[in-house]
Structure formats: C-alpha cells, structure tokens
KERO-129585 format. One line per 5 residues: number of its first residue (from 0); their letters; for each residue x, y, z of C-alpha. Coordinates in steps of 0.1 Angstrom, whole numbers. Example, Ala and Ser with C-alpha at 12.3 -4.5 7.8 and 13.67 -1.06 7.14 Angstrom:
<domars>
0> AS> 123 -45 78 | 137 -11 71;
</domars>
This chain:
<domars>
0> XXXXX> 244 -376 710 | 209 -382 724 | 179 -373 700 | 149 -349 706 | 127 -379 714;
5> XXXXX> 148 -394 742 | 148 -360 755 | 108 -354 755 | 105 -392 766 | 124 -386 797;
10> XXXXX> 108 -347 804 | 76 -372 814 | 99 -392 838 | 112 -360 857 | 104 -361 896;
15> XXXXX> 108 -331 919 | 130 -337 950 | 117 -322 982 | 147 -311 1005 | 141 -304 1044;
20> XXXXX> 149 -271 1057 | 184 -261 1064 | 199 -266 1101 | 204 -236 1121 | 238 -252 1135;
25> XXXXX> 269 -256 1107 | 279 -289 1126 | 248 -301 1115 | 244 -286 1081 | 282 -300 1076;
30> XXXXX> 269 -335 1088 | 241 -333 1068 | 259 -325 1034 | 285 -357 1041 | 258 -380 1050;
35> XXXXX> 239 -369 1015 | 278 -371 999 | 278 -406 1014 | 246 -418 998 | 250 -407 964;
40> XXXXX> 281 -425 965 | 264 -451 971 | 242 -447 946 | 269 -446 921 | 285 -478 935;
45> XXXXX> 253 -494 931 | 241 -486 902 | 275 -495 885 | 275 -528 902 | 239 -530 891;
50> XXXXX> 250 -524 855 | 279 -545 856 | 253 -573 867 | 235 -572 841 | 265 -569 814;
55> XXXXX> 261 -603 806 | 262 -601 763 | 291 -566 763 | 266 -536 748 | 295 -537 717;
60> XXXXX> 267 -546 690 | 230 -534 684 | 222 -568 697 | 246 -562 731 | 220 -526 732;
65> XXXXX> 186 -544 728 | 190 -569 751 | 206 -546 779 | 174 -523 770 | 152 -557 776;
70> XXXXX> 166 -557 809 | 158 -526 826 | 129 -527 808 | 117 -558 831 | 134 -540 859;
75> XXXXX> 109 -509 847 | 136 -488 841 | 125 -477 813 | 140 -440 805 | 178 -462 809;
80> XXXXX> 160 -488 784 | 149 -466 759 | 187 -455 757 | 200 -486 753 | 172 -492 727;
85> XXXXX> 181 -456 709 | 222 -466 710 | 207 -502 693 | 190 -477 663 | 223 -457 659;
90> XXXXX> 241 -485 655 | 219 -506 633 | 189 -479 620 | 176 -509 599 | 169 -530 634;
95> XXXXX> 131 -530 641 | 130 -549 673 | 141 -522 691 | 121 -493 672 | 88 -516 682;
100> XXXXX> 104 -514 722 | 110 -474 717 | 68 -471 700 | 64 -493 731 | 73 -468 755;
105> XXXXX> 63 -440 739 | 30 -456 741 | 33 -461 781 | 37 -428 782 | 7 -414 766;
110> XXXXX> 32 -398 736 | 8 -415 706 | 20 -391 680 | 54 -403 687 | 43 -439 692;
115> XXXXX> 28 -439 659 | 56 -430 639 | 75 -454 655 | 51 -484 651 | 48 -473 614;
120> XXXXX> 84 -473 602 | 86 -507 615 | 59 -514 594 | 73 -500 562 | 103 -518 572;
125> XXXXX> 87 -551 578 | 51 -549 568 | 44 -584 586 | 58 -575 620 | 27 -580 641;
130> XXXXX> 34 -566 674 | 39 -532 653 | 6 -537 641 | -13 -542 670 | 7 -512 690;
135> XXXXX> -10 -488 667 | -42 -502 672 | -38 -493 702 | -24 -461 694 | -55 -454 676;
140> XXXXX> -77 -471 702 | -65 -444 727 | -73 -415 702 | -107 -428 704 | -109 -445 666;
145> XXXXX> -125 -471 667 | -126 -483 626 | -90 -477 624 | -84 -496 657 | -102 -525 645;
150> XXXXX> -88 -528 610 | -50 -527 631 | -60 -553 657 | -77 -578 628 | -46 -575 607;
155> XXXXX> -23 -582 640 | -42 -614 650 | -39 -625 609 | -2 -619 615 | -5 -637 646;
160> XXXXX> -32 -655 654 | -15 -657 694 | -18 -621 699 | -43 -617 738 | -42 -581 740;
165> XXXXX> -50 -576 704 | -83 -601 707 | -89 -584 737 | -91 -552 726 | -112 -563 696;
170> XXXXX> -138 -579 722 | -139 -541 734 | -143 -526 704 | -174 -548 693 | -192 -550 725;
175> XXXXX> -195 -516 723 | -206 -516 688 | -233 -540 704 | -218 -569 682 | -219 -593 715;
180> XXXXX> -208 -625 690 | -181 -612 675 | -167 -598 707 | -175 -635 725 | -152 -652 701;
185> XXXXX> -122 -631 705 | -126 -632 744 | -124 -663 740 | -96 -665 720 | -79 -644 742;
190> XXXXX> -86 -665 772 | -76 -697 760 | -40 -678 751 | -39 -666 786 | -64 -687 805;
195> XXXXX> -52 -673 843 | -57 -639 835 | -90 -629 854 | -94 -592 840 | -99 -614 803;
200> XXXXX> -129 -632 824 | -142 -602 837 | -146 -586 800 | -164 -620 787 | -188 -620 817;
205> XXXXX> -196 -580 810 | -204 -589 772 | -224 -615 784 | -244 -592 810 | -248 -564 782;
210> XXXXX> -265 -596 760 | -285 -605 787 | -269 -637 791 | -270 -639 830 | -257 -671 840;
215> XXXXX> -233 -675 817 | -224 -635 827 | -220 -650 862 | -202 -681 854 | -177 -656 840;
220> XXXXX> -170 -632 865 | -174 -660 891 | -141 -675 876 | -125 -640 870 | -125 -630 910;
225> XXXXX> -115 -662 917 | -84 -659 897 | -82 -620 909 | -95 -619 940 | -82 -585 946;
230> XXXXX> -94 -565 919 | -117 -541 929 | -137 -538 892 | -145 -579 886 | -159 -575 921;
235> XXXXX> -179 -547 921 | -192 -559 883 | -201 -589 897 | -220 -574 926 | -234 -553 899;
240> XXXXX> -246 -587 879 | -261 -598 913 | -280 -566 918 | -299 -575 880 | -304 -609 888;
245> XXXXX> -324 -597 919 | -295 -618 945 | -291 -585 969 | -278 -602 997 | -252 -615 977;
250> XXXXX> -246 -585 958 | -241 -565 988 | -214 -594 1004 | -196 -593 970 | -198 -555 972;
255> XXXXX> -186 -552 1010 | -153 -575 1001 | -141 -549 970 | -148 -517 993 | -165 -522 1027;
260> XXXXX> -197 -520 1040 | -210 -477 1034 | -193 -487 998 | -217 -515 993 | -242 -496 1010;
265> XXXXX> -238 -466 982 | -233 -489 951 | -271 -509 960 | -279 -469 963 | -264 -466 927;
270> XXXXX> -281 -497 912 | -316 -485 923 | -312 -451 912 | -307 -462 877 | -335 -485 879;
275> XXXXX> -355 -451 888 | -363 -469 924 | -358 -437 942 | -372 -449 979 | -346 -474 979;
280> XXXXX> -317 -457 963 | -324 -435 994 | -326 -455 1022 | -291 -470 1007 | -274 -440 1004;
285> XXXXX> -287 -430 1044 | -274 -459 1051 | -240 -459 1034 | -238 -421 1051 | -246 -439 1084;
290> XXXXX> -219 -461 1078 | -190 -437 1077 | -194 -405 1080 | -159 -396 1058 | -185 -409 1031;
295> XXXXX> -208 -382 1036 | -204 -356 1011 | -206 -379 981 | -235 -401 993 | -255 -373 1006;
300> XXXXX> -253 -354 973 | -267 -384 957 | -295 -392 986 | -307 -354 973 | -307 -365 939;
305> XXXXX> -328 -394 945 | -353 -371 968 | -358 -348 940 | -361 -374 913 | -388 -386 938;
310> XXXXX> -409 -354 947 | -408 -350 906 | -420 -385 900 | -448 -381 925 | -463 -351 913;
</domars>
C-alpha cells in the first residue's frame, strides 16, 4: 500500500495532457482512438521490456529494491525510483541507504519539511552517515539558515572529508559572511575533489573578485569557461571581472559570446549604472535598444533610469 509521502511526492510530478479537438467524421475519430490504442500499447510493451532490462539483481530483497531505485534514478525517473526505494523501507525499515535516496528526492523537489525528517532518522539511525548530514545542510541552506547550514556541512566534511558539494556550499556560506579565507580553502578543496567542474571555478574566481583579488579572480574564471564554455553565468561574471579591471573591449567580446551583441550592449549599461556613470550607462543601453529592438522594453526602462539618476545628479 503506497504511503502519504509517495502520494504528495508524485502530486509534484503530475503533467496535464493537452488533447486536439475531436474530428467531425467518426471514420476518423474511430481511427484516431486505434492509433492512440496502438501507442499505449506500445507504451506498455516498452516500458515492461524496459523494466525487464533492468531486472538484473530480481527486486525479491530490500537490496533487489534499492538498486532497481538506483536505476531509474540515473534514468531520472525518479517518481518509479522513489517506489522502488519505499518497497526497499517496507521491507527493511532499518535500511538507511534508501531513506537518504527518498530525503534525496524529496529535496529535488523543493519538499524540505519532508526532506528533513528523512535525512534525520537516518541520522538517529546512523549518526555518522555523512551524505545524511550534508542533505540537511542543504535542507537548511534552502530555508535561508545559514548557522545551521554551516554547523551540517562542517560536520559532513568531518565525516567525510571527500564531500564537493558540501565544501562547496560552505565556500558560499562564508563569502557571504565576507570570510573570503575560509571560503578560499573549501573551494579549493572542492576543486581538487572535482577538478573539471567549471561552475566550482567560477565560485573561487567570484570570492576572489569580492576580495579584490583581480588576477587571481581572472585566472579563475579564465579556467572555469574554459572547462564550461557554455554556461551563460562564468561568462557573463567574467565579463563582469573585465568591466572592474577597466578591459571593456574584452568584457564586451566575453559578454557577446554568453548572450549576443544588445546583451553585451545592456550588461556594459548595467556595469556603469552601478558605478553611478550615468552618460555611459546610457549610451549602452541606446545602443543595446538599437541592437534589437525585441530588447526594447527592458533596456529602455533602464536608459530612463539612468536619465533621471542624471538630471538629479546634475542639479
């Protein structure tokens, strides 16, 4: 019998199905209703060939259930995983691998009440089970506490010292307590863990840029967007870097790859307005509205901005 939580979990996995209007003609209409007979039948077919597939250990045991749940899990199917997970639990309640994978997706899903209760009876269960540990740091991460975070994510990287995410999130947490040393170090530990992940790069370099450390801030996100050359934020941070260091020419290339040329246009707009350098945050934003035209609303409301900011800091 399937519990109140798999029945929440998979209320946030419900899609609605859009059906086309009805024919006119009853031929039609009849071939229309065997053709979508004919499909779900293949659905069926496949998904219990699918299944079948992936019946490698027989889902007899608690074990048989976990690992079947690890495998749709990679496949991210992950309301048929968390079912496999919850038959592994009502089989074996004392099991805390697959409680962690259930607080795990729970956690995907934005359910943090439900993630947390999860993550804490595997602790009471097994007090030294670090993943649980850091999954409710970043339960409390996501509620926006950032003590109780910390105190999580330290005790998961005691556990286990190998844990990225958990140094990662810790960099987080004391760059924006302005504690750029402490948050160095555990970037660092998290990149040499996982030393080809450029987002990890990215967060070093922005510490660095927050402590004024330019270069090294450059060197940084340098190696991030050449490890991610498609992510739009290492990009547009290092264009952002650019802008500070005064390299505009630059900044506005590095801009123009993440976005195009009015979105480079509008973020030079964006850099000077901060700086309070309303003459030039203007003539960016003209030109970014120049540029394309679908950019118009958006750069023109800030082009007014920077006008008034102007006639106020000219009287």
């Amino acid at each position: 019998m399937i519990g109140s939580g798999y029945l929440r979990f998979l209320m946030f996995s419900l899609a609605s199905v859009l059906m086309g209007c009805a024919s006119q003609n009853t031929a039609q209409t009849q071939l229309i209703r065997q053709a979508s007979e004919y499909r779900q039948m293949m659905d069926r077919q496949k998904a219990s060939a699918e299944e079948e597939a992936l019946k490698k250990v027989p889902p007899l045991t608690a074990e048989g259930y976990e690992k079947l749940g690890d495998q749709y899990f990679l496949q991210g199917k992950t309301d048929i995983a968390f079912k496999n997970y919850y038959e592994a639990l009502n089989l074996d309640p004392d099991q805390v691998g697959p409680r962690y994978k259930i607080g795990r997706l729970f956690l995907g899903k934005g359910l943090l009440d439900e993630a947390e209760k999860e993550f804490q009876g595997v602790l009471e269960k097994k007090p030294e089970y670090a993943l649980a540990e850091e999954g409710l740091g970043r339960v409390y991460f996501a509620r926006n506490k950032p003590k109780e975070a910390e105190q999580s994510f330290t005790k998961a990287t005691q556990l286990d010292a190998n844990l990225w995410q958990a140094h990662n999130f810790l960099g987080i947490i004391y760059d924006r307590q302005r504690d750029f040393k402490k948050a160095f170090i555990h970037y660092q530990k998290a990149i040499t863990i996982q030393p080809h992940m450029g987002i990890l790069y990215n967060n070093l370099g922005m510490s660095l840029f927050l402590e004024g450390e330019y270069e090294a801030a450059l060197k940084a996100l340098i190696e991030g967007a050449k490890l991610d050359p498609d992510n739009k934020k290492i990009q547009n941070n290092l264009g952002l870097l650019l802008c500070r260091m005064g390299r505009f020419q630059e900044a506005f290339e590095t801009f123009k790859r993440s976005g195009g040329e009015a979105s480079a246009y509008y973020n030079l707009g964006c850099f000077y307005m901060i700086g309070k350098k309303y003459k030039e945050a203007i003539q960016y934003y003209q030109k970014a509205i120049d540029a394309k035209p679908e950019f118009y609303v958006e750069a023109y409301e800030k082009m007014n901005k920077a006008k008034a900011a102007l006639a106020t800091q000219t009287l």
